[in-house]
PDB file as gemmi writes it, atoms N, CA and C in Angstrom:
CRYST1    1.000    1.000    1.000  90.00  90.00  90.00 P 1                      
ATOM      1  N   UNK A   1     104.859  79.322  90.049  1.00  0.00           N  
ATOM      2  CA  UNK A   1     104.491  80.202  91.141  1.00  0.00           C  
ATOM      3  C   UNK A   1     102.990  80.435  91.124  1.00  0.00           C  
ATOM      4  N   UNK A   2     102.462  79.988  92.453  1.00  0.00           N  
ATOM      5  CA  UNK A   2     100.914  80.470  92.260  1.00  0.00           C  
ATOM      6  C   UNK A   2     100.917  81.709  92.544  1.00  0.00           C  
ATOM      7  N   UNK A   3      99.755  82.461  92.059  1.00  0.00           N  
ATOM      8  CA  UNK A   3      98.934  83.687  93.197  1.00  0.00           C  
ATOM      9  C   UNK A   3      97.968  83.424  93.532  1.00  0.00           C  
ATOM     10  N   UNK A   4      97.813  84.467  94.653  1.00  0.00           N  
ATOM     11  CA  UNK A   4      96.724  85.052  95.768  1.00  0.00           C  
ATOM     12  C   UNK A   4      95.510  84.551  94.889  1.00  0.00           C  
ATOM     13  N   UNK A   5      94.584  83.659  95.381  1.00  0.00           N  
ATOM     14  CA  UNK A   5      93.036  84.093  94.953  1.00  0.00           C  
ATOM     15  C   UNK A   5      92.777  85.564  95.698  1.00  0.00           C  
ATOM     16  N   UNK A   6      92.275  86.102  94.739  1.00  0.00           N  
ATOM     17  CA  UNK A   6      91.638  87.517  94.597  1.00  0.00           C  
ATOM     18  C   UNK A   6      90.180  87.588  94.634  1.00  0.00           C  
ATOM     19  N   UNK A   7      89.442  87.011  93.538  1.00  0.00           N  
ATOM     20  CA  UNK A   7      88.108  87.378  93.047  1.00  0.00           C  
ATOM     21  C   UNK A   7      87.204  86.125  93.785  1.00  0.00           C  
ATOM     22  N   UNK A   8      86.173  86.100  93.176  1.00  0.00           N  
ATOM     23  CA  UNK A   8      85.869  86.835  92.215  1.00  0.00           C  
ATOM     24  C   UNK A   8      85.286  87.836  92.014  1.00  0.00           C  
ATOM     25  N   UNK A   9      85.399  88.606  91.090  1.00  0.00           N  
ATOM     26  CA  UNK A   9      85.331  90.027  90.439  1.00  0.00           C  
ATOM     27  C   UNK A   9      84.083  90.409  90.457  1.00  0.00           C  
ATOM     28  N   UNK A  10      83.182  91.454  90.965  1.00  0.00           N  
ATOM     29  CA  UNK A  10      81.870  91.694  90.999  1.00  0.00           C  
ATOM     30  C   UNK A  10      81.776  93.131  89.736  1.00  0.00           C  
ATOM     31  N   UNK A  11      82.873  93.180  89.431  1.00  0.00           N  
ATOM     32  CA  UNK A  11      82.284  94.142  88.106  1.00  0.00           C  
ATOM     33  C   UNK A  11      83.643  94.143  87.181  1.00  0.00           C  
ATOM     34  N   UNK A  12      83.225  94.616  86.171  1.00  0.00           N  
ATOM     35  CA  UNK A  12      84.576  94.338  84.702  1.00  0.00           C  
ATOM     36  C   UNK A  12      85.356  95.704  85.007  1.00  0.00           C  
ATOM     37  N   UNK A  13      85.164  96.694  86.250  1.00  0.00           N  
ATOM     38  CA  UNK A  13      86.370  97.749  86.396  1.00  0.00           C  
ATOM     39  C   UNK A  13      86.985  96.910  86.849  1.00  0.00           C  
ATOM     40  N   UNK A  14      87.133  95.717  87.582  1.00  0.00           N  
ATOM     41  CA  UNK A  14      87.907  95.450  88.828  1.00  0.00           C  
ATOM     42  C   UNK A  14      89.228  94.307  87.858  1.00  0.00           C  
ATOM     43  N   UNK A  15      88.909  94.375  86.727  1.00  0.00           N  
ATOM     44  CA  UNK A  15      89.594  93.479  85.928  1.00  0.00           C  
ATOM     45  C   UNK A  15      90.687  94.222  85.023  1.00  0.00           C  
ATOM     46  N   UNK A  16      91.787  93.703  84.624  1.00  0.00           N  
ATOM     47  CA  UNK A  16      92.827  94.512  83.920  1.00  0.00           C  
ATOM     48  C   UNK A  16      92.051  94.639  82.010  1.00  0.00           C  
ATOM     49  N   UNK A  17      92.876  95.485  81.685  1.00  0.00           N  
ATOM     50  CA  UNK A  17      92.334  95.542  79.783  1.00  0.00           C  
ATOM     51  C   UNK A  17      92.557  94.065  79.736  1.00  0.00           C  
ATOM     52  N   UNK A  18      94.198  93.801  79.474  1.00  0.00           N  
ATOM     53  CA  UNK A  18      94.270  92.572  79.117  1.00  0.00           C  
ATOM     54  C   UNK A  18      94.723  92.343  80.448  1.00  0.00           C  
ATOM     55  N   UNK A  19      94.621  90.723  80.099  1.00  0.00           N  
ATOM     56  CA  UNK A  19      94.732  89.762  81.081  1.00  0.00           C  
ATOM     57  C   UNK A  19      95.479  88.561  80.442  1.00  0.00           C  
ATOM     58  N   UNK A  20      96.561  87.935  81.131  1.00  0.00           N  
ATOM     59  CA  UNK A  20      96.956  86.651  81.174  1.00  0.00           C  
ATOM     60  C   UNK A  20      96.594  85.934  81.942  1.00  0.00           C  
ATOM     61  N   UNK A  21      97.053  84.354  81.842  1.00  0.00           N  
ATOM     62  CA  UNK A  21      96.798  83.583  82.920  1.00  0.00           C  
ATOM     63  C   UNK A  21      96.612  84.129  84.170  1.00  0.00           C  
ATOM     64  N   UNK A  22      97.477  84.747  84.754  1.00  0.00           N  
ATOM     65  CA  UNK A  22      97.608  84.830  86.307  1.00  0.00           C  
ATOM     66  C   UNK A  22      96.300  86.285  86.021  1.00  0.00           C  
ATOM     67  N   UNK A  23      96.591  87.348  85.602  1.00  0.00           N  
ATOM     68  CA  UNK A  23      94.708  88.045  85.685  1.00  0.00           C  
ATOM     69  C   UNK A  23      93.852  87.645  85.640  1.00  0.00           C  
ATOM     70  N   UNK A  24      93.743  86.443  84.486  1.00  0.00           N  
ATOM     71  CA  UNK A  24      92.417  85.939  84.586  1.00  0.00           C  
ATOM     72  C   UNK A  24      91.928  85.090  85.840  1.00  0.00           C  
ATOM     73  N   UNK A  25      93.222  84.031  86.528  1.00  0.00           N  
ATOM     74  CA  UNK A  25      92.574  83.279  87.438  1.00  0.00           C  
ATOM     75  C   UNK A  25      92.579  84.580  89.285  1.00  0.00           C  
ATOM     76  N   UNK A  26      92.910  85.278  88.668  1.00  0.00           N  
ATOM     77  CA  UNK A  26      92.510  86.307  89.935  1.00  0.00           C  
ATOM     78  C   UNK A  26      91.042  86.661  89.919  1.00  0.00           C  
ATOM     79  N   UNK A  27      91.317  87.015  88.656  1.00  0.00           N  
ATOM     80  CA  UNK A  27      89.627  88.118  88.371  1.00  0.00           C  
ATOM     81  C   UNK A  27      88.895  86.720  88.342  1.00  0.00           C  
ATOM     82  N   UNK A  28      89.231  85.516  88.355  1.00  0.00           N  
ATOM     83  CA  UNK A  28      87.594  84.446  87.957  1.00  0.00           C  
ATOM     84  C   UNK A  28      88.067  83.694  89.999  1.00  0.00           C  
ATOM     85  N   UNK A  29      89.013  84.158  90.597  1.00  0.00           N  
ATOM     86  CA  UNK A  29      89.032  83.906  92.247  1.00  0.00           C  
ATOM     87  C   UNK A  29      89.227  81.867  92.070  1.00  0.00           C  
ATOM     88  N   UNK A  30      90.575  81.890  91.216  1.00  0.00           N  
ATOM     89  CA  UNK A  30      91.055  80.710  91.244  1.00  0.00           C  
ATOM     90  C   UNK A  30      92.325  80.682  90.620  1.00  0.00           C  
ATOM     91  N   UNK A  31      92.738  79.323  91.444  1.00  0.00           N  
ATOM     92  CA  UNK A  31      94.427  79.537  90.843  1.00  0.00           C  
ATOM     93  C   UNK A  31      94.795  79.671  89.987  1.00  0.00           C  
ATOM     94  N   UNK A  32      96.107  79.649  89.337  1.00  0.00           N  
ATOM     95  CA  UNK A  32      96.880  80.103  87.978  1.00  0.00           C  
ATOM     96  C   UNK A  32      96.844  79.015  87.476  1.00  0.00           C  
ATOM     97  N   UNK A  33      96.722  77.329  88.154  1.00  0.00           N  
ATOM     98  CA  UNK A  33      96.851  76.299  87.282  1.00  0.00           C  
ATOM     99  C   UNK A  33      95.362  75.723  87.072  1.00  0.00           C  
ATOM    100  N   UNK A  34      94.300  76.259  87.673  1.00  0.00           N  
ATOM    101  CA  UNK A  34      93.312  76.026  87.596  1.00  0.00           C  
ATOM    102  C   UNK A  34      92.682  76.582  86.136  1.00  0.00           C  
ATOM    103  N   UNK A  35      93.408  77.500  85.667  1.00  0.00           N  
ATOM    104  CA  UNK A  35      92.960  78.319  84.051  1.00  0.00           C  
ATOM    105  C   UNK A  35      94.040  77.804  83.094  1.00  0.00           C  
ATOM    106  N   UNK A  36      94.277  77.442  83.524  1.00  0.00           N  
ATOM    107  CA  UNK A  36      95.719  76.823  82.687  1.00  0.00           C  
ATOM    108  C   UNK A  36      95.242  75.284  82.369  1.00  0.00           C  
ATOM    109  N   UNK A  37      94.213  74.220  83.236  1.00  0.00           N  
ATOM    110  CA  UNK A  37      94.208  73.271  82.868  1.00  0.00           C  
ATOM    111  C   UNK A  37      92.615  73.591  82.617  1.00  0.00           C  
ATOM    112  N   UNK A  38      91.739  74.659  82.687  1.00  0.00           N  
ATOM    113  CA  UNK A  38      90.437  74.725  81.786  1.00  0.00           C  
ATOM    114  C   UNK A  38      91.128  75.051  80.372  1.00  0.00           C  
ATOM    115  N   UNK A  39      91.997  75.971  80.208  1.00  0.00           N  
ATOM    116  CA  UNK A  39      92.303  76.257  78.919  1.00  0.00           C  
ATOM    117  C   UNK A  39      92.643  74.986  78.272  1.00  0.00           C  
ATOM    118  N   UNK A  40      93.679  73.829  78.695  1.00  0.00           N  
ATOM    119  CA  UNK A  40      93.532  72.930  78.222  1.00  0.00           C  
ATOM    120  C   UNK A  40      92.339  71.749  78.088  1.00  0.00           C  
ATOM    121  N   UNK A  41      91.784  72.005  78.448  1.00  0.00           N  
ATOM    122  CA  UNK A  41      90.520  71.172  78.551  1.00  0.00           C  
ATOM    123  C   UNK A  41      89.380  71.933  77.695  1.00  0.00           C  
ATOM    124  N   UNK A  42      89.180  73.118  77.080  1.00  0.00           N  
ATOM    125  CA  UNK A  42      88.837  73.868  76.511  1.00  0.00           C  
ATOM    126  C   UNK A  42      87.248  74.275  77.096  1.00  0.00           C  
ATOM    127  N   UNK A  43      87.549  74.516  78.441  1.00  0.00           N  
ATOM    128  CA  UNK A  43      86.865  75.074  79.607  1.00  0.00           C  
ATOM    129  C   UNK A  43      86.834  76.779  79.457  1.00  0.00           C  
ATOM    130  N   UNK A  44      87.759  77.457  78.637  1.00  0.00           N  
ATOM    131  CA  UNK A  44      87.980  78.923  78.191  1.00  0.00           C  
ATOM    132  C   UNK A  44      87.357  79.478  77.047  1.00  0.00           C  
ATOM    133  N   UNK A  45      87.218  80.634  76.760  1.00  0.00           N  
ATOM    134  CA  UNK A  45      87.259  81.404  75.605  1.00  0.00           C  
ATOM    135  C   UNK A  45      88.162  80.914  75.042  1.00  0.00           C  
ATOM    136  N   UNK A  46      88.648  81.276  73.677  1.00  0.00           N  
ATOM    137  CA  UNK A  46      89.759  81.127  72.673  1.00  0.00           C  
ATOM    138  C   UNK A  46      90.468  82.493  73.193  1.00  0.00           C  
ATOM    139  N   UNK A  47      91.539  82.629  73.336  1.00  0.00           N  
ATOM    140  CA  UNK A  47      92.446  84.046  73.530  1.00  0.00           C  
ATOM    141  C   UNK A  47      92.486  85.033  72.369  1.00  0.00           C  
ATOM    142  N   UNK A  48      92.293  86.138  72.923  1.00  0.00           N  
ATOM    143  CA  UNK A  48      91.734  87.040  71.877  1.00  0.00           C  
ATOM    144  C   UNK A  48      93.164  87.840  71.328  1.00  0.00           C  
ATOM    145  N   UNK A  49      94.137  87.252  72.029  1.00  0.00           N  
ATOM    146  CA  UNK A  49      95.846  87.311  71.567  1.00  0.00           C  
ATOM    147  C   UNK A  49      96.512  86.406  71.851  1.00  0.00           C  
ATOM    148  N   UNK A  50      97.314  86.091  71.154  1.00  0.00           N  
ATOM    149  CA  UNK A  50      98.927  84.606  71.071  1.00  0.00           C  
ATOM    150  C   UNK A  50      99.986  85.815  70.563  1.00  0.00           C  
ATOM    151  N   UNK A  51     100.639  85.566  71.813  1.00  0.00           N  
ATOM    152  CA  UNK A  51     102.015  86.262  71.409  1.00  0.00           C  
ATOM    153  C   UNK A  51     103.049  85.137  71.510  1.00  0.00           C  
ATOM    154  N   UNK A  52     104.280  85.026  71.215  1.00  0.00           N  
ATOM    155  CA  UNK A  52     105.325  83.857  71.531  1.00  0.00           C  
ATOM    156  C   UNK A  52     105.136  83.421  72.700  1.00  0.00           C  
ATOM    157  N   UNK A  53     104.889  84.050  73.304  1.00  0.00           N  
ATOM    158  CA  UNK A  53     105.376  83.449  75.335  1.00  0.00           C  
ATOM    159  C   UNK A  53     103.749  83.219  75.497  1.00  0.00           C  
ATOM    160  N   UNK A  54     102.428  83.643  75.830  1.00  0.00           N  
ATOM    161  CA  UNK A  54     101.794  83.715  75.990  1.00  0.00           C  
ATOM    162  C   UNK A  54     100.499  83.994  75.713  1.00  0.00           C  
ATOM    163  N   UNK A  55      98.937  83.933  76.326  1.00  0.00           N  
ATOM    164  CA  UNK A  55      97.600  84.411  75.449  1.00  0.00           C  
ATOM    165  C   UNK A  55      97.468  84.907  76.654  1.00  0.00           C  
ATOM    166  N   UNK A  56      96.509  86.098  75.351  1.00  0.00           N  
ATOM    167  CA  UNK A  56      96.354  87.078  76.467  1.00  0.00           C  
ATOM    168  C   UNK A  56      94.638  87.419  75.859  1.00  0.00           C  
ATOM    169  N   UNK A  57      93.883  87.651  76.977  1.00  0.00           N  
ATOM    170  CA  UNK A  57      92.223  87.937  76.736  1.00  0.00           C  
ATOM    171  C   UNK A  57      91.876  89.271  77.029  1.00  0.00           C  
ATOM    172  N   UNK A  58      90.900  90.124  76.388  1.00  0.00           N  
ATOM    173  CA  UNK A  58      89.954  91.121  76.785  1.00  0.00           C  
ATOM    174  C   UNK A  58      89.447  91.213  77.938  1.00  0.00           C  
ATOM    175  N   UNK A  59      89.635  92.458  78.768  1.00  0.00           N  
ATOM    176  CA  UNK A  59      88.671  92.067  79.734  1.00  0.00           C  
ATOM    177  C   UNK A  59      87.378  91.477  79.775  1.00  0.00           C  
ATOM    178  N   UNK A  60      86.514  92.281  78.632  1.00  0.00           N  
ATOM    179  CA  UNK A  60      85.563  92.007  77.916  1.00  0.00           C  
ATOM    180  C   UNK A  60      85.152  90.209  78.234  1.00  0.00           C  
ATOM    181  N   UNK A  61      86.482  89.543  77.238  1.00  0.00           N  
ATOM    182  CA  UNK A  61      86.593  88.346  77.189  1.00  0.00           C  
ATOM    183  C   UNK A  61      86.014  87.625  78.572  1.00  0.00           C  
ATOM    184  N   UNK A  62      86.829  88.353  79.898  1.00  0.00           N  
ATOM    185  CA  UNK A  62      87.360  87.305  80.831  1.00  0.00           C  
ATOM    186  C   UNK A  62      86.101  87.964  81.599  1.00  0.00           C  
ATOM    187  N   UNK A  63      85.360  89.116  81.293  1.00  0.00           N  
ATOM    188  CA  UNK A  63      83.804  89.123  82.224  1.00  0.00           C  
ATOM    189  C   UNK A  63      82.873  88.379  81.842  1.00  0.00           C  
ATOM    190  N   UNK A  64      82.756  88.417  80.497  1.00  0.00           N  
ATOM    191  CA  UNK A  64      81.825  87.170  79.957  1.00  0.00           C  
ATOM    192  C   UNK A  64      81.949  85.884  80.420  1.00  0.00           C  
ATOM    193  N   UNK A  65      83.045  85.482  80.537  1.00  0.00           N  
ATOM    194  CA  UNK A  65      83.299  84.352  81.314  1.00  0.00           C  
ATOM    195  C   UNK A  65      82.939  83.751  82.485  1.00  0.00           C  
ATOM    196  N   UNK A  66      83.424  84.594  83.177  1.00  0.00           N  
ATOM    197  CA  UNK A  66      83.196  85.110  84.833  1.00  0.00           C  
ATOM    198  C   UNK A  66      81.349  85.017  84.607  1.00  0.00           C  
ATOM    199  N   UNK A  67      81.057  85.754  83.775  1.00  0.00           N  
ATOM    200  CA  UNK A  67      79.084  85.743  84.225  1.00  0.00           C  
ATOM    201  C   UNK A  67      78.669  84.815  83.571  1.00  0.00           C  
ATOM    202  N   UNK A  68      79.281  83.892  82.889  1.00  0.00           N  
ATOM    203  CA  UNK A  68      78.016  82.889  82.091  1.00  0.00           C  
ATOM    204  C   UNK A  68      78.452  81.751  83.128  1.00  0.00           C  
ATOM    205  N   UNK A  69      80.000  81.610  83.822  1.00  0.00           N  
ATOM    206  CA  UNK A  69      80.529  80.487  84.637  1.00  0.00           C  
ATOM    207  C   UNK A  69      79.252  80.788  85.905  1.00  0.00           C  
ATOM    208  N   UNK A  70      79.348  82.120  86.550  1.00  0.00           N  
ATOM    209  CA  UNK A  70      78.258  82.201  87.531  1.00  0.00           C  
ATOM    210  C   UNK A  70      76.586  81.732  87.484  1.00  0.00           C  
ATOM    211  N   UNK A  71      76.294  81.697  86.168  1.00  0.00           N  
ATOM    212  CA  UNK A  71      74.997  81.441  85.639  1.00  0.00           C  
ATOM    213  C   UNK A  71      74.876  80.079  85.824  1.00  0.00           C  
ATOM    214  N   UNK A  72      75.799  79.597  85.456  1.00  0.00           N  
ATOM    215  CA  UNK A  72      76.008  78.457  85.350  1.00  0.00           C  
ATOM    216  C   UNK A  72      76.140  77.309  86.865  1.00  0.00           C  
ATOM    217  N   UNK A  73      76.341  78.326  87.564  1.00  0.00           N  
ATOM    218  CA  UNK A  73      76.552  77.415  89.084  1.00  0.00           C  
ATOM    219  C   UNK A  73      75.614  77.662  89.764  1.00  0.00           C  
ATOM    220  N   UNK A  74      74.443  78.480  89.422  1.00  0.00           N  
ATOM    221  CA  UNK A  74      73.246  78.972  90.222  1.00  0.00           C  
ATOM    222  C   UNK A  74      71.918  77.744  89.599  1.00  0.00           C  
TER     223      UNK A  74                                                      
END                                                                             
């Protein structure tokens, strides 16, 4: 199931504490399989949690992201 592009996110309120896949590719304003195949490609942070089912990141994590990816396209 995809979701909604949302973002991207112009400040780290607008982002959840944690975040999974589907938060993060909201808050970075791209699909759910679009973070799913950077994570495999190791296009991501490392997840700052592994639970059985899933990783889950800091917001922290997923703003840093979001601003060095923007730095990066300017």
């Amino acid at each position: 199931m995809q979701t909604e592009t949302v973002g991207p996110v112009t400040s780290p309120d607008e982002i959840p504490e944690v975040c999974g896949v589907a938060e993060f590719a909201a808050a970075a304003g791209v699909k759910t399989d679009t973070i799913t195949r950077y994570r495999w490609a190791g296009k991501l942070p490392d997840p700052d949690w592994v639970t059985a089912r899933q990783v889950l990141w800091s917001r922290a994590t997923v703003w840093d992201w979001i601003q060095h990816r923007r730095r990066r396209r300017r």
